[in-house]
C-alpha positions as CSV (number, residue, x, y, z in Angstrom):
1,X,0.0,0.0,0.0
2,X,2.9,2.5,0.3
3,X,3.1,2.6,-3.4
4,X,0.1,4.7,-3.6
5,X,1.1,6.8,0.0
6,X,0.4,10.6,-1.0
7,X,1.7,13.9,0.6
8,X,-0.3,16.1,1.7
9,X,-0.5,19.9,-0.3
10,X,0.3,21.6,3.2
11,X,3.6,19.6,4.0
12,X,5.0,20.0,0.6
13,X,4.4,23.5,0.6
14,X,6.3,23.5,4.2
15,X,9.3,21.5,3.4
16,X,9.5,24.3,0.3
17,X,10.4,26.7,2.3
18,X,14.1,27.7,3.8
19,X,16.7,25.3,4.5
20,X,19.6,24.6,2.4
21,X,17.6,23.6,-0.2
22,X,15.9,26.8,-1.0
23,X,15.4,28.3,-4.4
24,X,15.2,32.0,-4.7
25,X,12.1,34.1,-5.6
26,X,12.6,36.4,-8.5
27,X,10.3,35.8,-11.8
28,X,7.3,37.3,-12.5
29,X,4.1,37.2,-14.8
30,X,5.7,39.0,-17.5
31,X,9.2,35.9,-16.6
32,X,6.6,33.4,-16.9
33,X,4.9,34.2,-20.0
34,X,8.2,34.6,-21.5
35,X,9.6,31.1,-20.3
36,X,6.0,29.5,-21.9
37,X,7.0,30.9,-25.4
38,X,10.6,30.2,-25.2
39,X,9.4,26.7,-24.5
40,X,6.6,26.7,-27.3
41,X,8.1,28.3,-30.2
42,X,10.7,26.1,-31.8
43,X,11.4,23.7,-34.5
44,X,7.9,22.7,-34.7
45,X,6.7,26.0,-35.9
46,X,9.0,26.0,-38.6
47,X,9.4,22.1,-39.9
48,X,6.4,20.4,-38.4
49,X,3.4,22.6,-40.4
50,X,4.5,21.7,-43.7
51,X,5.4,18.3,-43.1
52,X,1.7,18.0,-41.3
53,X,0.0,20.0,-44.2
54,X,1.7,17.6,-46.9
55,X,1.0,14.5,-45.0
56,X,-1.8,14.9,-43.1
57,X,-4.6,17.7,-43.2
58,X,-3.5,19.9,-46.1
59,X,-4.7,23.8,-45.1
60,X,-6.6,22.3,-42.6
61,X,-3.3,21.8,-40.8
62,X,-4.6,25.3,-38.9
63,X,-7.3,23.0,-37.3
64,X,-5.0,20.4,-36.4
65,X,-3.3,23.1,-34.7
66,X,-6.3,24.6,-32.8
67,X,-7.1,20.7,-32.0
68,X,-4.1,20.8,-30.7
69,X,-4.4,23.9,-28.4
70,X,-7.6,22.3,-27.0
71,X,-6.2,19.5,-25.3
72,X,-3.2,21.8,-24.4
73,X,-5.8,24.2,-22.7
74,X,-7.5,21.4,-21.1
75,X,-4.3,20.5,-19.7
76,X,-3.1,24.1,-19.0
77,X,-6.4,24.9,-16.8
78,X,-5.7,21.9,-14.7
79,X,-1.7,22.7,-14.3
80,X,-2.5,26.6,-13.2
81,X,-5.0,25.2,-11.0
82,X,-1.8,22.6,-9.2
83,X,0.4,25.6,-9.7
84,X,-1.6,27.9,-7.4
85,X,-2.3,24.9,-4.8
86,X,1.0,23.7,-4.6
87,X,4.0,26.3,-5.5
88,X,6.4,24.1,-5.6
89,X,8.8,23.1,-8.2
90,X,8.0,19.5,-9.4
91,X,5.3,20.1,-11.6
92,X,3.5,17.2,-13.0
93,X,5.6,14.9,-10.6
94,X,4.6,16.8,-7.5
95,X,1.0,17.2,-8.2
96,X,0.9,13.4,-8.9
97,X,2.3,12.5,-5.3
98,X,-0.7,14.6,-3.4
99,X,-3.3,12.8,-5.5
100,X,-2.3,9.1,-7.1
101,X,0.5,8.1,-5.1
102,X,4.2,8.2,-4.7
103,X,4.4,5.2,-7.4
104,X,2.4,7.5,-10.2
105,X,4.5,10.3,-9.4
106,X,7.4,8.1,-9.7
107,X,6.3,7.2,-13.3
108,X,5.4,10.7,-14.3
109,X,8.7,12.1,-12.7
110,X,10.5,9.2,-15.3
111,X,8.3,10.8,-17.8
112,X,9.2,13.3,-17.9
113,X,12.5,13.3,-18.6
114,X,11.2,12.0,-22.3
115,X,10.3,15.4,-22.3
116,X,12.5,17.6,-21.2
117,X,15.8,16.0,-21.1
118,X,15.5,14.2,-24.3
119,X,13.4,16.9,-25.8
120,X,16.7,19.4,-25.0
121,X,18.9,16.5,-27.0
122,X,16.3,16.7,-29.7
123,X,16.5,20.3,-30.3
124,X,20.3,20.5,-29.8
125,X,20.5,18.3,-32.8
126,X,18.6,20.7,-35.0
127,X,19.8,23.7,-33.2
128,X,23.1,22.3,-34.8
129,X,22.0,21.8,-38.3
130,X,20.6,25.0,-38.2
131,X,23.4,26.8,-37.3
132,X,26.1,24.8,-39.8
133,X,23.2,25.9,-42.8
134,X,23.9,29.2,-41.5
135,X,27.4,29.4,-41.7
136,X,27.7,27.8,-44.7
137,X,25.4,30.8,-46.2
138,X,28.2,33.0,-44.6
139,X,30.9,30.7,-46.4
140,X,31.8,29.0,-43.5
141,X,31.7,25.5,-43.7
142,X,33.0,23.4,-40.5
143,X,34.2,19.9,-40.4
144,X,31.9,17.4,-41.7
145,X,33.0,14.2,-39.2
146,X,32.2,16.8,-36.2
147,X,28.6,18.0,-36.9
148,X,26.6,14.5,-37.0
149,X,27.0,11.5,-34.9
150,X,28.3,8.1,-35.7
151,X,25.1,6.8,-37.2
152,X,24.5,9.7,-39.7
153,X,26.1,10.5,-43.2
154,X,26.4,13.8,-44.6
155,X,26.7,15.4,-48.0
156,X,29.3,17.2,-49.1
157,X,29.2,20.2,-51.6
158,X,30.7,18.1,-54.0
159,X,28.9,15.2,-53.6
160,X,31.1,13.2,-51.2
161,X,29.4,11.2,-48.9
162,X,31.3,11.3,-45.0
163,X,30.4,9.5,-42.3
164,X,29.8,11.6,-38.9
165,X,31.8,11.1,-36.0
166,X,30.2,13.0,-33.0
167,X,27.6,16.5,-33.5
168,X,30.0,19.1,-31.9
169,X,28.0,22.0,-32.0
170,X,25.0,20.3,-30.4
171,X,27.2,19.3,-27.1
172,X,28.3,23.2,-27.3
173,X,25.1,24.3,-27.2
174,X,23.9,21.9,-24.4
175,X,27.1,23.1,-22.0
176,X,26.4,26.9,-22.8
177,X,23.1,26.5,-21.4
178,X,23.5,24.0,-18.6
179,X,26.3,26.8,-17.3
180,X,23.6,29.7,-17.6
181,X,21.3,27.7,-15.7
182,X,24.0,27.2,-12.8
183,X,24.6,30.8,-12.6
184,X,20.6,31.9,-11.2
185,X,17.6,31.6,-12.3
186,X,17.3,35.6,-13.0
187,X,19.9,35.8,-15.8
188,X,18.3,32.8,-17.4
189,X,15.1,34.1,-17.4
190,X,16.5,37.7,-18.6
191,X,18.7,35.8,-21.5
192,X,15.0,33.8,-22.6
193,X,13.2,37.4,-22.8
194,X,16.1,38.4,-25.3
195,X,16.0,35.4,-27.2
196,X,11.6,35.1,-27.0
197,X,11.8,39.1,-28.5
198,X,14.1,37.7,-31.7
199,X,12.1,35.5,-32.4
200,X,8.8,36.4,-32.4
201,X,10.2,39.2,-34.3
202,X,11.1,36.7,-36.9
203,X,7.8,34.9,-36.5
204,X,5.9,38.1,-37.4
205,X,8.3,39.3,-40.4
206,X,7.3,36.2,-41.9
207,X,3.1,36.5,-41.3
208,X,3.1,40.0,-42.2
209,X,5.2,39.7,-45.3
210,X,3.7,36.6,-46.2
211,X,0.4,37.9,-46.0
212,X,0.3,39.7,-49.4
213,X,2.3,36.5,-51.4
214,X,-1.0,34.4,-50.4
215,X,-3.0,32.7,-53.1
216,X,-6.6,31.8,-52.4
217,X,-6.8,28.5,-54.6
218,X,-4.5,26.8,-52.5
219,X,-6.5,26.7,-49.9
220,X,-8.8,24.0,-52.5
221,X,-9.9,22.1,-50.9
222,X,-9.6,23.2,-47.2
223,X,-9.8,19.3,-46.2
224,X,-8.7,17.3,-48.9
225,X,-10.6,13.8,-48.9
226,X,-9.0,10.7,-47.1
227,X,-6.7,8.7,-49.2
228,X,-8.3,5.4,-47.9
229,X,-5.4,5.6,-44.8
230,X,-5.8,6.3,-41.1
231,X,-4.1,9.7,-40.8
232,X,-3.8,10.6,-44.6
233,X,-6.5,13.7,-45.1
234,X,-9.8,14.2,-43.8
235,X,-10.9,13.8,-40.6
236,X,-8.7,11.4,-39.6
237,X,-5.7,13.4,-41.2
238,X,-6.1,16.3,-38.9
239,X,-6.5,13.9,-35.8
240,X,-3.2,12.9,-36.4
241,X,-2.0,15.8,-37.7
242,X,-2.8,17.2,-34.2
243,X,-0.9,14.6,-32.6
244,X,2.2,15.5,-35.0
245,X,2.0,19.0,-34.7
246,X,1.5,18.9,-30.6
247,X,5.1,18.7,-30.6
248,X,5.3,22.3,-31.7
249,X,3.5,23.1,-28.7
250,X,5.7,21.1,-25.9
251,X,7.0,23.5,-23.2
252,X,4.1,25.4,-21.8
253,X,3.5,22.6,-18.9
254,X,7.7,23.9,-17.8
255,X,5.9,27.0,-17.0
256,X,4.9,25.3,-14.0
257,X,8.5,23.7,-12.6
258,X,9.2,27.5,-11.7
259,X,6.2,28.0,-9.3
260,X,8.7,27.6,-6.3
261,X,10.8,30.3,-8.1
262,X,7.8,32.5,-8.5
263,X,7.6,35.7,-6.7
264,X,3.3,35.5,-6.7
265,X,3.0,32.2,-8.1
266,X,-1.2,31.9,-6.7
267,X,-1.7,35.1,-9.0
268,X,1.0,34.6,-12.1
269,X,1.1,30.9,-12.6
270,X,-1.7,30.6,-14.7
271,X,-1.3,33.9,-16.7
272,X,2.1,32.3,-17.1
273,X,0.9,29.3,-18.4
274,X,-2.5,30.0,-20.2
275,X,-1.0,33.5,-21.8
276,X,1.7,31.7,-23.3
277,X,-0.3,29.1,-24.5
278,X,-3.0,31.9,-26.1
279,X,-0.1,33.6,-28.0
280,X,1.3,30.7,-29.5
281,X,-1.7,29.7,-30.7
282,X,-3.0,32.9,-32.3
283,X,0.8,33.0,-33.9
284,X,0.8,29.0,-35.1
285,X,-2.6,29.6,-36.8
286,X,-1.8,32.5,-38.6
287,X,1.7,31.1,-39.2
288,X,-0.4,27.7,-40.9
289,X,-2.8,30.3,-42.8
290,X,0.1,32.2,-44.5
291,X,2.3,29.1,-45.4
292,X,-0.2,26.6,-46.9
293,X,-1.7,30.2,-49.0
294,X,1.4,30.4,-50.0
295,X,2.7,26.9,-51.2
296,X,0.2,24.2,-52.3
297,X,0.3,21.9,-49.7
298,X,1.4,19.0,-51.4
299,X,4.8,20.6,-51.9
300,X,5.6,21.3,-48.6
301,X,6.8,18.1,-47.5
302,X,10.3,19.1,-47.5
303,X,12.8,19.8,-44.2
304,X,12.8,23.4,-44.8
305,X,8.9,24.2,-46.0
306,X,9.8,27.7,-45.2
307,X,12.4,28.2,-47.6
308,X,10.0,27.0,-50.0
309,X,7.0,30.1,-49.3
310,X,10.6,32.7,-48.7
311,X,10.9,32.0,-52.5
312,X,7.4,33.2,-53.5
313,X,8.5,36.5,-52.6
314,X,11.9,38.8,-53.9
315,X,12.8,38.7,-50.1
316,X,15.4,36.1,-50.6
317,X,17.2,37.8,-47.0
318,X,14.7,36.4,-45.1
319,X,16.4,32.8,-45.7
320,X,18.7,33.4,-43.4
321,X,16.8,35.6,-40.9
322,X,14.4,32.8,-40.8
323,X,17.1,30.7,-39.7
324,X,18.5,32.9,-37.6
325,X,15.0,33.2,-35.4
326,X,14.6,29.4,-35.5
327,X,18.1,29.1,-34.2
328,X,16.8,31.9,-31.3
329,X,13.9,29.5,-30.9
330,X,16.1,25.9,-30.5
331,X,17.9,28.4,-28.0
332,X,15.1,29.4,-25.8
333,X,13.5,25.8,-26.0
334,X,16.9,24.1,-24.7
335,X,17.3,26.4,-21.8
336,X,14.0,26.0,-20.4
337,X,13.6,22.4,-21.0
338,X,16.8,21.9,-19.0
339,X,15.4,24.0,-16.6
340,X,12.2,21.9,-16.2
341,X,14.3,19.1,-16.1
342,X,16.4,19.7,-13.1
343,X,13.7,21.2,-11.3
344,X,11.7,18.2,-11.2
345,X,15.0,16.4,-10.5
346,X,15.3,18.7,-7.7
347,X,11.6,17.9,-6.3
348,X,12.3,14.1,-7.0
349,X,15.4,13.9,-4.5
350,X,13.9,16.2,-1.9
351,X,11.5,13.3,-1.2
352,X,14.3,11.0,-1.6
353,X,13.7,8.8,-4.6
354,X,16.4,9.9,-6.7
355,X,20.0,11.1,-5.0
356,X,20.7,13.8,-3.1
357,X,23.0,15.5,-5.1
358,X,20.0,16.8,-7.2
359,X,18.7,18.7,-4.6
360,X,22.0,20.5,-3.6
361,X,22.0,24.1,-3.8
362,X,24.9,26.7,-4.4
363,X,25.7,28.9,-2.0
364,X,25.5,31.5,-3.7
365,X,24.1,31.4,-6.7
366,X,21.0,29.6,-5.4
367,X,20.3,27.0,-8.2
368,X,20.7,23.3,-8.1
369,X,24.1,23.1,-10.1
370,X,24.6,19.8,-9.5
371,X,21.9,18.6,-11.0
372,X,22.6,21.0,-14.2
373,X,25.9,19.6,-14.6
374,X,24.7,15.4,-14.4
375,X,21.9,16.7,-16.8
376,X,24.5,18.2,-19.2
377,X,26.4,14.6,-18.5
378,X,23.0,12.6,-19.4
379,X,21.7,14.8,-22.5
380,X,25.2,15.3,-24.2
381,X,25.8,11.7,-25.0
382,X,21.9,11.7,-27.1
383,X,23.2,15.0,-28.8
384,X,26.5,13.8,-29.7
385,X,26.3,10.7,-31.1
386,X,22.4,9.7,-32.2
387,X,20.9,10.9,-35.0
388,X,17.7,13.1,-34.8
389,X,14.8,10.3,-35.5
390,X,15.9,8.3,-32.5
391,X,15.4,11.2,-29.9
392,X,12.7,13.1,-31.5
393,X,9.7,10.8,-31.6
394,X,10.2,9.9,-27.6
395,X,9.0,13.5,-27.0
396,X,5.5,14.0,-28.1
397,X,4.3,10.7,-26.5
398,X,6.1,11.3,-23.0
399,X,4.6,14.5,-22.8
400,X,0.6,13.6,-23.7
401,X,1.1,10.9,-20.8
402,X,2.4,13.9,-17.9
403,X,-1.0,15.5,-19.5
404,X,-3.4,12.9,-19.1
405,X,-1.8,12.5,-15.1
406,X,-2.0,16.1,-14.5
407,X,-5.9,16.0,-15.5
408,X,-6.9,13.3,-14.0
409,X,-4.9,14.6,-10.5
410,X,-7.2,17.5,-10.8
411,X,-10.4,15.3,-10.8
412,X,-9.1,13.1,-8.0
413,X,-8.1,16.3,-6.0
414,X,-11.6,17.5,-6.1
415,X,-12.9,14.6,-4.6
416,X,-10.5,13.8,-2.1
417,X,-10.0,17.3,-0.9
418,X,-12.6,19.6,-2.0
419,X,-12.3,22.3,0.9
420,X,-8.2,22.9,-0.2
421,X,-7.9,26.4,-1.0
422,X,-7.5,26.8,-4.5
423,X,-6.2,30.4,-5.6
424,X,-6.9,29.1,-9.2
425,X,-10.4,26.8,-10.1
426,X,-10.5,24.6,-13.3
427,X,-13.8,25.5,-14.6
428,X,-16.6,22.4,-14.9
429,X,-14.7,19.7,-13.2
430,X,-14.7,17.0,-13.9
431,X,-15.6,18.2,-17.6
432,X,-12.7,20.3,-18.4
433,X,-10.5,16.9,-16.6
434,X,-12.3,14.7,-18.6
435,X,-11.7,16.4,-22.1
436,X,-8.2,16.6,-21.4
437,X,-7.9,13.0,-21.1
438,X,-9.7,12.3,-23.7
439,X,-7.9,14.6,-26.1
440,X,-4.5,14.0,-24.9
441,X,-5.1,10.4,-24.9
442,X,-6.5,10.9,-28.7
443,X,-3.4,12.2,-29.7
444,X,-1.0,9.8,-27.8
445,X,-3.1,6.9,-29.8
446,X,-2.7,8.7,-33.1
447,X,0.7,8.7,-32.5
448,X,1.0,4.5,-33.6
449,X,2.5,1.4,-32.0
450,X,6.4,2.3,-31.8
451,X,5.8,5.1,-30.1
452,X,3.7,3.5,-27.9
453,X,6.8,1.0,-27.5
454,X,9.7,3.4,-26.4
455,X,7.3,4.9,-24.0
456,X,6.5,1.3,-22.4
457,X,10.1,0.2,-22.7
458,X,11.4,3.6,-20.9
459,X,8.9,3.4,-18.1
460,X,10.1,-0.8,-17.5
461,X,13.3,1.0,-17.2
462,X,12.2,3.5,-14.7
463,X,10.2,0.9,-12.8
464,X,13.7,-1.0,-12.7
465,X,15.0,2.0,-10.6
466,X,12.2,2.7,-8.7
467,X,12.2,-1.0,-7.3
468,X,15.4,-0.9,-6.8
469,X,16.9,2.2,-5.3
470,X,13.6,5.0,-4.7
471,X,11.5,3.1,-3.2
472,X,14.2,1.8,-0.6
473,X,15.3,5.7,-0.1
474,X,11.8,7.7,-0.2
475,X,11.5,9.7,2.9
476,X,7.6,9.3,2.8
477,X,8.3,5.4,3.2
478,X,10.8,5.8,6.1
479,X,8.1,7.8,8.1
480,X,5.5,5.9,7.4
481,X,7.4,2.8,9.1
């Protein structure tokens, strides 16, 4: 029966506060919002909406992305309601352990390092290829064997084919952050804003000189007719093209692994969470719109669908100040998924289930730096030496699964503890609960059997650990005996 002990919303909030393990107040609304779009708004924006157009739901790829947004706002209502109740910094994890159990929490806490710590690999490996394309516009071209891993070949300019060796830029990339993160939690935040300013700059270069490029007849037809295939056009199409292009919307949920580092978290966690999740919505719709008026949707299935609409236009420049903002965006996306990551990390060995070195605290700069530097350790391996498709389907799936927990936590909480002081109400519980589930979980099946197989075979390992060494070393176990 311990495997389903819970913690009660009033002791986690107490053991939150002081000690050595303390994390410092300093971010605000405004911090929030910023971290939620730094998060959002990455390679998904810019690679996923073709793809999903060509593939999936043709211009109706804007209602696979407002699908989308539903069962992310289903899920957002019930995180800024968790957010306000408990401040703390564990996020999905956390919530889990006051409702379903320390085993559940366990699970999602594994989770969720599909998302966060894998999703920073993911995104370093782009960030990478991005920024070599770059430099090779600028007539800098660096060493072939050191950009890709072991188990990718590249292309030379003249034709040769060379075999990778280990993706040094990623591994850069992945250090520069993890030391940023070490140094406080207000210069990080400050550096996001910068970055989260570029690139919605970029973002709304491209709609507003897009706009006038668009051609009405390739929006015919709006939903082109299934081919006869689950997932190819029609209904069905922009089911799963929802469930593809939900990785373009990943992030917002790390809104919530700040609470504890919140200055108000009961009033600006959820206009942290659900105003980041409005504006990247209103921007990946009208970012859809332009892009499928300006290309016919059956040519977009190319890695860079953007380049494609940049050349319906004499503004050839924005080729590389496209690639410049989605560089921004890998940026912002990398820091604050590493930044979830440890924080959650951080939560996990304060109850004791993973080591206490993830909980330890500088001195001075208030951050959990030892858990940054094993996460740089764990992540830099994935972005050195695998190649992009092994890392970058484990995200989506991880992440539906933290949703479906959260919103069913909600529902649970309700019953179990309806008189808890809740700052923050998800409306029409246990509707709003309900749809989330059954959204999320929508997407997750859409997503086929082999993603469905990495998530089971990563949770088996996580189970493997918790057996072994959490359950042995949870604090909540040792008082209960």
């Amino acid at each position: 029966m311990n495997l389903f002990a819970t913690k009660t919303v009033e002791g986690i909030i107490k053991e939150s506060e002081g000690g050595e393990h303390h994390l410092k107040r300093t971010l605000g609304a405004g911090n929030l919002i910023a971290l939620g779009i730094g998060a959002i708004i990455g390679s998904g924006l810019f690679s996923l909406t073709g793809v999903t157009a060509a593939q999936n739901s043709g211009p109706a790829v804007v209602l696979s992305m407002i699908v989308a947004a539903i069962g992310c706002a289903f899920a957002g209502l019930c995180y800024s309601e968790f957010s306000c109740m408990i401040p703390v910094a564990g996020s999905a994890y956390t919530y889990a352990y006051t409702t379903l159990g320390e085993w559940i929490a366990w699970i999602i806490g594994w989770d969720l390092v599909l998302e966060y710590a894998v999703g920073s690999s993911t995104v370093s490996i782009s960030w990478s290829a991005y920024v070599v394309s770059l430099l090779h516009s600028f007539g800098i071209d660096l060493p072939a064997q050191f950009i890709a891993g072991p188990f990718e070949k590249l292309k030379l300019p003249d034709g040769t084919m060379v075999q990778g060796v280990i993706n040094v830029p990623a591994v850069i990339i992945v250090f520069l952050i993890s030391m940023l993160l070490m140094l406080g939690i207000k210069e990080s935040a400050r550096t996001n804003a910068v970055i989260v300013v570029i690139k919605l700059a970029v973002v709304l270069v491209f709609i507003g000189v897009g706009w006038s490029y668009i051609h009405p007849a390739n929006y015919e037809p709006f939903i082109p007719p299934n081919t006869g295939d689950f997932g190819s056009f029609g209904f069905s199409g922009i089911m799963m093209g929802a469930g593809t292009i939900f990785f373009a919307y990943i992030g917002f949920d790390a809104v919530s692994t700040a609470a504890q580092e919140c200055r108000n978290p009961q009033k600006d966690m959820p206009i942290g969470i659900i105003g980041s999740l409005a504006v990247c919505t209103v921007l990946y719709v009208l970012f859809g719109h332009v892009l499928t008026g300006m290309v016919p949707y059956t040519k977009l299935g190319v890695a860079a669908p953007v380049a494609l609409a940049i050349d319906q236009t004499p503004y050839h420049w924005m080729n590389n100040l496209v690639k410049f903002g989605i560089i921004m965006g890998f940026t912002s996306v990398i820091l604050v998924m590493l930044l979830g990551q440890s924080r959650v990390f951080y939560s996990m060995s304060r109850d004791g289930l993973v080591p206490k070195v993830f909980s330890d605290i500088h001195p001075r700069f208030q951050t959990p730096w030892r858990s940054n530097l094993l996460f740089f350790f764990f992540v830099a391996p994935f972005s050195a030496f695998l190649p992009l498709s092994v890392v970058g389907h484990m995200t989506s799936i991880g992440t539906l699964f933290a949703f479906v927990i959260v919103c069913a936590g909600v529902w649970v909480m309700r019953v179990k503890n309806p008189a808890a002081a809740r700052p923050f109400k998800t409306p029409l519980v246990p509707l709003v609960p309900i749809l989330g589930i059954v959204s999320n979980f929508a997407m997750m099946y859409s997503l086929g059997w082999s993603n469905w197989l990495r998530l089971i075979v990563w949770l088996v390992v996580g189970q493997a650990i918790y057996f072994l060494y959490g359950r042995y070393h949870s604090h909540l176990t040792k008082g209960m005996k």
